[in-house]
C-alpha positions as a printed Julia matrix, in Angstrom:
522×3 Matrix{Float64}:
 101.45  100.71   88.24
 104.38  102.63   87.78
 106.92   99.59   86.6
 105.55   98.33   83.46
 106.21   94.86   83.89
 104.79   94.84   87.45
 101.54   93.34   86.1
 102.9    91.0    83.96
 105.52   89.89   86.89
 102.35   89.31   89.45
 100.23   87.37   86.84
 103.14   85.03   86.41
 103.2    84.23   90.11
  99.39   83.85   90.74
  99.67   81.41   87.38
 102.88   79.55   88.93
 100.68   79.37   92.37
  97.67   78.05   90.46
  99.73   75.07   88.98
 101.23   74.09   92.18
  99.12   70.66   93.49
  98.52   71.92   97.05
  98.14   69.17   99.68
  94.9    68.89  101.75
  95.27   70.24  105.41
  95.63   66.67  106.43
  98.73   65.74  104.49
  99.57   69.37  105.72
  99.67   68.69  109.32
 101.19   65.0   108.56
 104.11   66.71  106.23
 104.94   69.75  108.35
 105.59   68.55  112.43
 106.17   72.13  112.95
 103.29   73.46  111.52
 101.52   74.87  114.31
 104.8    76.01  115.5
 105.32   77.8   111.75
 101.64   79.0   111.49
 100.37   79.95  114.78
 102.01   83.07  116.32
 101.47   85.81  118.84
 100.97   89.7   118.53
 101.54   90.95  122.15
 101.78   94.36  124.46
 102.88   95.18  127.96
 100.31   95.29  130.51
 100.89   97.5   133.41
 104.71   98.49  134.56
 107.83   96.7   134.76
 108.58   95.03  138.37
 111.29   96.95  140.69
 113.25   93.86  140.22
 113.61   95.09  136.88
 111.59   92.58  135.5
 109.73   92.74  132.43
 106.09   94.21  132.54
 103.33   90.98  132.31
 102.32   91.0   128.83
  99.0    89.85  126.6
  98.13   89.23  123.32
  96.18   87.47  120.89
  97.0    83.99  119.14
  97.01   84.09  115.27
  96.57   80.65  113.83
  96.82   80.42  110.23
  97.73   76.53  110.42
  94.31   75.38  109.27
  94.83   77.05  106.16
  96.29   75.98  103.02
  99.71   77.97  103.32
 102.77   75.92  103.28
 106.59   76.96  103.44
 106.59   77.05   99.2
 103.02   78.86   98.86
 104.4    81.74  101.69
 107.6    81.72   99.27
 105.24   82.54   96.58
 103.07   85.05   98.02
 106.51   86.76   99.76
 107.73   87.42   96.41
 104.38   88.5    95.19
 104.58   91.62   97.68
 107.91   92.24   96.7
 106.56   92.69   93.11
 104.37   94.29   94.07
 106.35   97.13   96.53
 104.64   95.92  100.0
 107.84   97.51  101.55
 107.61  101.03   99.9
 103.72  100.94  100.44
 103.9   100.73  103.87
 107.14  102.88  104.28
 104.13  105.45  102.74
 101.82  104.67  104.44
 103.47  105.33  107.86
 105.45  108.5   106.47
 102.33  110.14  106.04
 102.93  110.0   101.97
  99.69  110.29   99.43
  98.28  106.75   99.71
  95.1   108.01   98.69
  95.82  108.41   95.22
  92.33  109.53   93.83
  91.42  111.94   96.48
  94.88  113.4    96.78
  95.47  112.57  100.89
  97.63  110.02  103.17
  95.63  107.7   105.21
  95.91  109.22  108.6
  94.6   106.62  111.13
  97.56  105.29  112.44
  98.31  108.63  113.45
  95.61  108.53  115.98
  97.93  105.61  117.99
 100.57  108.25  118.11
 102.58  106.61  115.39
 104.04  107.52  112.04
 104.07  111.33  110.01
 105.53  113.57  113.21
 102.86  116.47  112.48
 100.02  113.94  111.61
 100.23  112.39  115.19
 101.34  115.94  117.0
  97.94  117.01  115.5
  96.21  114.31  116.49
  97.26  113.96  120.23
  96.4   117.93  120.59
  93.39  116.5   119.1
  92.82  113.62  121.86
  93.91  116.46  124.17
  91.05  118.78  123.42
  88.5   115.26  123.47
  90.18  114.33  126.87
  89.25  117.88  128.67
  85.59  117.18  127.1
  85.2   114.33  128.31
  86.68  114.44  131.62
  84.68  118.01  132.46
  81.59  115.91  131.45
  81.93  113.16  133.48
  82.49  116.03  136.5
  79.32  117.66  135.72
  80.08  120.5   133.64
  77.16  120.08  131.12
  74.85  118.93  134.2
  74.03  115.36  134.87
  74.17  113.54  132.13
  73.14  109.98  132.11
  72.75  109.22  128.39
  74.45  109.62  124.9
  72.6   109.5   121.2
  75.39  109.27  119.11
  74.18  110.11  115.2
  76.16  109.24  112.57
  76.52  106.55  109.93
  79.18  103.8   108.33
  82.15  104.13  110.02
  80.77  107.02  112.32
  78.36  104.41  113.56
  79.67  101.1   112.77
  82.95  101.78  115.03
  81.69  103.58  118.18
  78.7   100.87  118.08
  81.22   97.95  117.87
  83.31   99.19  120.8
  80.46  100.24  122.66
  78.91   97.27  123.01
  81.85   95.27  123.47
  83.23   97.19  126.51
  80.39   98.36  128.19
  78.63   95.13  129.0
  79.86   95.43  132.89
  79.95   98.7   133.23
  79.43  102.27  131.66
  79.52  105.58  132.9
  77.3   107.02  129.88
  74.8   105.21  128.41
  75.04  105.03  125.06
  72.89  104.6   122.23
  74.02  104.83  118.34
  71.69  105.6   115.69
  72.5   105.32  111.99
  69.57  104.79  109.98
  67.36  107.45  108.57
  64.35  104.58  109.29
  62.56  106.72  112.15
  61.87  103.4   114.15
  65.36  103.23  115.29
  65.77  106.86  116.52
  62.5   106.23  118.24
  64.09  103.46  120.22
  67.2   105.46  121.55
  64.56  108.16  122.39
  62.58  105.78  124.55
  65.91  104.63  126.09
  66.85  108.41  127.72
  65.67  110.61  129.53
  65.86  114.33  127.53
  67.17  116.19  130.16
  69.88  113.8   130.83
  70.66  113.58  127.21
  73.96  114.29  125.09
  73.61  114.46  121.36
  76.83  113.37  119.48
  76.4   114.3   115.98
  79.09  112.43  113.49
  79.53  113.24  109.99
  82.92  113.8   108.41
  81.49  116.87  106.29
  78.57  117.67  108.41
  76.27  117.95  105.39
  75.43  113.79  105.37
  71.78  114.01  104.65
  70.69  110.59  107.08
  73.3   112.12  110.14
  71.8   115.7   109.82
  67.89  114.71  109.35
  68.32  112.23  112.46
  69.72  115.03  114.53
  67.64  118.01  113.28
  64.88  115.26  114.7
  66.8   114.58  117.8
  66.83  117.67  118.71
  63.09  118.45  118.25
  62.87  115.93  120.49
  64.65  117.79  122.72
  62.8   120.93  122.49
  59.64  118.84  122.51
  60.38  117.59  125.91
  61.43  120.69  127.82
  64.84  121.25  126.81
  65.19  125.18  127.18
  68.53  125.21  125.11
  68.72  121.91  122.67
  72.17  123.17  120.81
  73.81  122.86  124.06
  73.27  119.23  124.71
  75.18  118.9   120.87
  78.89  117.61  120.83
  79.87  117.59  117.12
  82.37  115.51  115.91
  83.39  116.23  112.18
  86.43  116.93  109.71
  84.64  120.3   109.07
  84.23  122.33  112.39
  83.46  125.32  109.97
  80.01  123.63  109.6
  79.17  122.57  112.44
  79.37  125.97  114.39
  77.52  127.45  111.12
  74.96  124.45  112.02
  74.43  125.62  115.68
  77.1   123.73  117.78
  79.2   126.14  120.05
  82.97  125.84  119.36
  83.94  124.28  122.68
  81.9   120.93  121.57
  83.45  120.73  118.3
  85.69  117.86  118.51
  87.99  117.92  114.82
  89.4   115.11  112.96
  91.53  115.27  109.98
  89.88  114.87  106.81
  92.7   112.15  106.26
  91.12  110.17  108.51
  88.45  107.89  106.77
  85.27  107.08  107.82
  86.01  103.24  108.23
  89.22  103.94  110.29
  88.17  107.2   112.15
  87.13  105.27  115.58
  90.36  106.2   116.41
  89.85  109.94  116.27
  87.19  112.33  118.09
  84.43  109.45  116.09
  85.44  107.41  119.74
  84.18  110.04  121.75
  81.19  107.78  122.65
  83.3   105.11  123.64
  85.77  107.38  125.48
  82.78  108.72  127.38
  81.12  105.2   128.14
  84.56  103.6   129.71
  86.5   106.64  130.46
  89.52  108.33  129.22
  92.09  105.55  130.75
  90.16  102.55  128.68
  90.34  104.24  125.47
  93.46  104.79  125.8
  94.24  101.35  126.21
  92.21  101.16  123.4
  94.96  103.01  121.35
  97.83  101.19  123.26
  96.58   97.94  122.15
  96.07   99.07  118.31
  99.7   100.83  118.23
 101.1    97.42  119.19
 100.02   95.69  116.29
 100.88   98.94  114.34
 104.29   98.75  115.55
 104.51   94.67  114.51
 103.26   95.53  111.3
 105.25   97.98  110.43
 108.83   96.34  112.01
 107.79   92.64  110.94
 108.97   90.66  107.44
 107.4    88.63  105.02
 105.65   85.64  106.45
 106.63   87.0   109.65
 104.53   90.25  109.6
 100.76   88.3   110.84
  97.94   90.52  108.74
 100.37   90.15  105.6
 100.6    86.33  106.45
  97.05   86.59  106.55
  96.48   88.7   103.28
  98.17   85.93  101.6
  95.68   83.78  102.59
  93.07   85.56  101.68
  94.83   86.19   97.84
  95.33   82.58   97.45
  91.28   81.94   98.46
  90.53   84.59   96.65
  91.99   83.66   93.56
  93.68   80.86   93.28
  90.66   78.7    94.93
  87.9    80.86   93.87
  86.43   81.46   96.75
  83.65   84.64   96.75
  83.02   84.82  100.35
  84.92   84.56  103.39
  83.08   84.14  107.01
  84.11   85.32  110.2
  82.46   83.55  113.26
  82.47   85.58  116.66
  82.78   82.41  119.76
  82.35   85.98  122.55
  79.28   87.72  122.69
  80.82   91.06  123.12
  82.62   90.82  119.66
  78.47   90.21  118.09
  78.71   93.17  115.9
  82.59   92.49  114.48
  81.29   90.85  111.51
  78.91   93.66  110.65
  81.95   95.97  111.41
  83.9    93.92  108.77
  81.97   94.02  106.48
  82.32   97.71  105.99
  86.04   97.66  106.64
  86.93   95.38  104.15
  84.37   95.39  101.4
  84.57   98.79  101.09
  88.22   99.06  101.58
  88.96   96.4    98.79
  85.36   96.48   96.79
  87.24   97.65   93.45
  87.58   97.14   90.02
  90.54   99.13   88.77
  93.98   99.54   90.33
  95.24  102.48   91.67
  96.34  103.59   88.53
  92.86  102.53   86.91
  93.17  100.22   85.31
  90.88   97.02   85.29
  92.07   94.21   87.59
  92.44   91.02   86.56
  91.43   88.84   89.13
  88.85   88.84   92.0
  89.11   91.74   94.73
  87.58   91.56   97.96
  85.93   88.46   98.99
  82.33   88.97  100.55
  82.72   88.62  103.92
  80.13   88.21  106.23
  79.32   86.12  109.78
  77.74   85.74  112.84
  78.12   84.76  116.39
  78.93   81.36  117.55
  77.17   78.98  119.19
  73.99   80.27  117.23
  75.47   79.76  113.93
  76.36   76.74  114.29
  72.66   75.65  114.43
  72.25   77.99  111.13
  74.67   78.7   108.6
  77.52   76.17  109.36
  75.43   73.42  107.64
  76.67   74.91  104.35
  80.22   75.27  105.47
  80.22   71.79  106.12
  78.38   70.28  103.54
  77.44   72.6   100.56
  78.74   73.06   97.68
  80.37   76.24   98.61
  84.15   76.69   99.63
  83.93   79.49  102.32
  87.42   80.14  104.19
  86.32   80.68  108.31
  87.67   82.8   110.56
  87.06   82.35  114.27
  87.54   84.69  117.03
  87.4    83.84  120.83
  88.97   84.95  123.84
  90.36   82.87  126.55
  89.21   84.52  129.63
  85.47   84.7   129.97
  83.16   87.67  129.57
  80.86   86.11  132.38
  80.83   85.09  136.28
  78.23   82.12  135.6
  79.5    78.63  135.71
  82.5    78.1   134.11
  80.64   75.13  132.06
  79.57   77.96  130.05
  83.04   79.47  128.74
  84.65   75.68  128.79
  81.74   74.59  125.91
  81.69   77.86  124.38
  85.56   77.11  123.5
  85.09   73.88  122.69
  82.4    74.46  120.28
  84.91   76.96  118.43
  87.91   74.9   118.5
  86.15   71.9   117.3
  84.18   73.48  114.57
  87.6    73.97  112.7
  89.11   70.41  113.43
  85.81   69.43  112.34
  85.92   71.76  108.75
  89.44   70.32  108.22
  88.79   66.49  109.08
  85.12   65.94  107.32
  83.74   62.42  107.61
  83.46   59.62  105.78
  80.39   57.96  105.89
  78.42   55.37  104.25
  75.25   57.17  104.24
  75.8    60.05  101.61
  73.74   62.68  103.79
  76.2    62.3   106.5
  79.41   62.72  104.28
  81.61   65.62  105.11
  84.06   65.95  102.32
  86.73   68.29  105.24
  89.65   70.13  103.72
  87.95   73.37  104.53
  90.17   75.82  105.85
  90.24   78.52  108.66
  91.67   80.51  110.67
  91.47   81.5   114.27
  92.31   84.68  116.48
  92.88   83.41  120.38
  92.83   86.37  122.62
  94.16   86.46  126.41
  91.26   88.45  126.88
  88.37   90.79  125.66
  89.5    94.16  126.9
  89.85   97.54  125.4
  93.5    96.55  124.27
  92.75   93.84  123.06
  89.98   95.11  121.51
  92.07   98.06  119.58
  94.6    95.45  118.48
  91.43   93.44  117.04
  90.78   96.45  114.99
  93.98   97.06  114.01
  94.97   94.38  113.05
  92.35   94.01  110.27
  92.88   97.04  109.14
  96.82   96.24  108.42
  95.01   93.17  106.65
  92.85   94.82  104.81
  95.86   97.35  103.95
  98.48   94.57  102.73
  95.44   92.66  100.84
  95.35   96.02   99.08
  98.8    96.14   98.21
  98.58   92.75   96.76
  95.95   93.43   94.51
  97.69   97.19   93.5
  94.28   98.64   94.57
  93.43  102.04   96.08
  91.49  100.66   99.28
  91.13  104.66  100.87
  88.64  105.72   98.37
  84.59  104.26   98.36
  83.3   105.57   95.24
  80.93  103.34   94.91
  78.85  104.63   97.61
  78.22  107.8    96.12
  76.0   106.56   93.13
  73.03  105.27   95.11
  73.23  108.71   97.28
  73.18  110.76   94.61
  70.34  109.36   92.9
  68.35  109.51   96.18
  69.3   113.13   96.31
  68.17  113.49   92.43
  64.61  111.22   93.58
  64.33  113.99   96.54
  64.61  116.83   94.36
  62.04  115.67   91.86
  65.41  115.39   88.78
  66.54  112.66   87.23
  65.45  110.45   84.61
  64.84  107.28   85.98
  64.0   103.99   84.17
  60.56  102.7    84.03
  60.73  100.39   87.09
  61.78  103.38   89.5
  59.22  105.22   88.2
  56.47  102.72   88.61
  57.9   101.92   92.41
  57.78  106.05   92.81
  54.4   105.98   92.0
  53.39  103.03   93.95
  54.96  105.09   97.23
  53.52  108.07   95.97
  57.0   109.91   95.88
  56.51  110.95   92.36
């Protein structure tokens, strides 16, 4: 930290917050008429043009409700001064100027850049970028590689995480490549995508940042055995690489004119927004994903014009500092009520726990509190038949956030999207309210907080500003904490031990050993 008494002044507020007797969510909503008014607020972007009448183009958006939650008007007070201890201003100001961010690896944080917004030569070089995908793309879907029906897209993390997310979520009507993303080295689930496609209608996407990721390039060395094995005269020409390193990839095999770049201040976990969405751009087309950017740059834009309580991910960073925290909380859940969003938690996960994972601040030093909650989820209805038990009755205080969309995904009966909602909307009146009961096993203590996101509608804007919008969340929970969230350490450890195990190095301790043995890997 570079002021001195920066700690000091941030300890004094999270102590000042801790001493404050916070009401429950009942006496909230009872104190505050205009709480829901306060609390629940809308992030929205122009959809199609404005009329000749010179009337405003329709907009949509998405519904953040933070009302459910334990914020009040003297906790936001708090938490607004918190960030201005901490510089929330003049991190952001860096983080959309392009400035170092990334303190330990030297680099900005670049993905913003990829909506077309921020550093001037950062998005320049990323629409020529987008440019170079777009002609790709758009001469594949016009037959320029032959017909090509299918897509294994190799990568892992946020190579795979993102593309598999979006995928699945905007492809469930209709895509014009199928797609099929592969991240584990397991062979079982390569095997699967193979007996998806048909060889010679197959694309390989190969994504690794450095091209030299030893679970991306085993899966595709494979993949492309596969295609040799099945009559494939020329298997490097069914490659698309998409990488931070192009040097490596042509050294690899893949002609020049399918190397799609990214900058290598682009991080895995945010690079969906780069050439790492080529599989998405392919599946939809080149108009959806740019919606998909549209939608994101609109919540980039709120973020980075927005105030204080005002500005929705920081609103609900300060929600997740005070669980965190103040309450103690070591998990937070995220509940899915659309079946398209089924892999957001898992996406999450990554996003956030990696982001915000951490020990030491920026400057590293230790922290003093809690980091990053554990987050984790599911989809609803099926959870609530599962995991919700706990939420309402354990012992556990788990902050829930729900996710739905207003319009349907479906053309059944509209019973289906009417209960669907319901289920969703009551399960948080139903966390806050609890129940008293005589009989002890039926006692719901309530008071439990969440959150939800209410979208118009599931589409690829929407979808983008989803994204997004965590991201900022994740960023601003960051900021709060005087963490480095660009950097992932951690994950390096377990690889390079692996790599040590491969090589026959390392001293181990006796239980690796005897598990070697057992596998017959020593």
């Amino acid at each position: 930290m570079s002021d001195p008494t920066q700690s000091t002044k941030s300890q004094d507020i999270k102590d000042r917050i801790a001493q404050r007797q916070v009401l429950t969510l009942k006496e909230l909503f009872r104190a505050e008429k205009d709480r829901v008014a306060t609390l629940a607020s809308r992030i929205e972007w122009p959809v199609g043009e404005a009329g000749d009448d010179g009337a405003d183009a329709p907009r949509a958006g998405m519904l953040c409700d933070w009302s459910k939650t334990h914020l009040d008007a003297t906790l936001l007070g708090d938490f607004e001064e918190l960030a201005d201890v901490m510089d929330f201003a003049a991190a952001r100001e860096a983080l959309f100027a392009g400035d170092i961010v990334n303190v330990t690896e030297g680099r900005p944080a670049e993905h913003i850049a990829q909506r077309g917004i921020g550093n001037d030569a950062a998005t320049e070089e990323a629409a020529a970028l987008h440019r170079r995908m777009k002609l790709l793309v758009e001469a594949i879907h016009e037959g320029a590689l032959g017909e090509v029906r299918h897509l294994i897209h190799i990568g892992i993390g946020g190579s795979a995480l993102g593309p598999a997310l979006a995928v699945d979520a905007l492809t469930r009507d209709l895509a014009l490549v199928d797609v099929h993303v592969v991240s584990n080295i397991d062979g079982l689930a390569l095997e699967a995508a193979f007996a998806a496609c048909d060889p010679a209608t197959t694309l390989i996407a190969v994504a690794s940042k450095t091209f030299t990721t030893i679970e991306t390039m085993t899966n595709a060395a494979s993949a492309l055995k596969w295609l040799g094995d099945n009559g494939v005269a020329d298997p490097q020409g069914r490659v698309i690489a998409l990488t931070a390193s192009p040097e490596k990839a042509v050294e690899w095999g893949v002609d020049e004119t399918r190397v799609l770049p990214f900058s290598p201040a682009v991080g895995g976990r945010y690079s969906l927004w780069s050439s790492i969405g080529f599989p998405l751009a392919l599946a939809v087309g080149w108009d959806e994903f740019a919606q998909f950017l549209a939608g994101a740059r609109a919540v980039d834009e709120h973020f980075r014009d927005m105030e204080g309580r005002e500005n929705l991910p920081l609103r609900a960073a300060f929600a997740d500092r005070y669980y965190a925290e103040i309450r103690h909380c070591q998990t937070r859940a995220v509940f899915a009520y659309d079946e398209r969003l089924a892999l957001f938690p898992d996406y999450l996960q990554q996003l956030e726990m990696e982001s915000n994972g951490k020990r030491v601040t920026a400057e590293g030093h230790p922290v003093t509190g809690p980091t990053a909650a554990i987050t984790w989820g599911g989809v609803g209805t099926d959870a609530q038949h599962a995991v919700f038990q706990l939420l309402h009755q354990g012992t556990h205080l788990a902050p829930v956030d729900f996710i739905a969309s207003i319009a349907p995904g479906d053309d059944l009966d509209p019973a289906h999207h009417r209960i669907l909602l319901t289920n969703c909307f009551a399960q948080g009146a139903a966390l806050m309210a609890g129940e008293q009961g005589k009989d002890p096993a039926r006692h719901f203590p309530g008071d439990r907080p969440s959150a939800t996101i209410l979208c118009d509608d599931l589409d690829a804007a929407t979808l983008g500003a989803l994204i997004a919008f965590h991201e900022h969340r994740t960023f601003a929970d960051a900021v709060l904490m005087g963490i480095n969230p660009f950097d992932q350490f951690g994950v390096e450890l377990g690889k390079r031990m692996a790599k040590e195990i491969e090589a026959g190095e390392g001293d181990f301790d006796a239980g690796t050993r005897g598990l070697l043995k057992a596998a017959g890997l020593d």
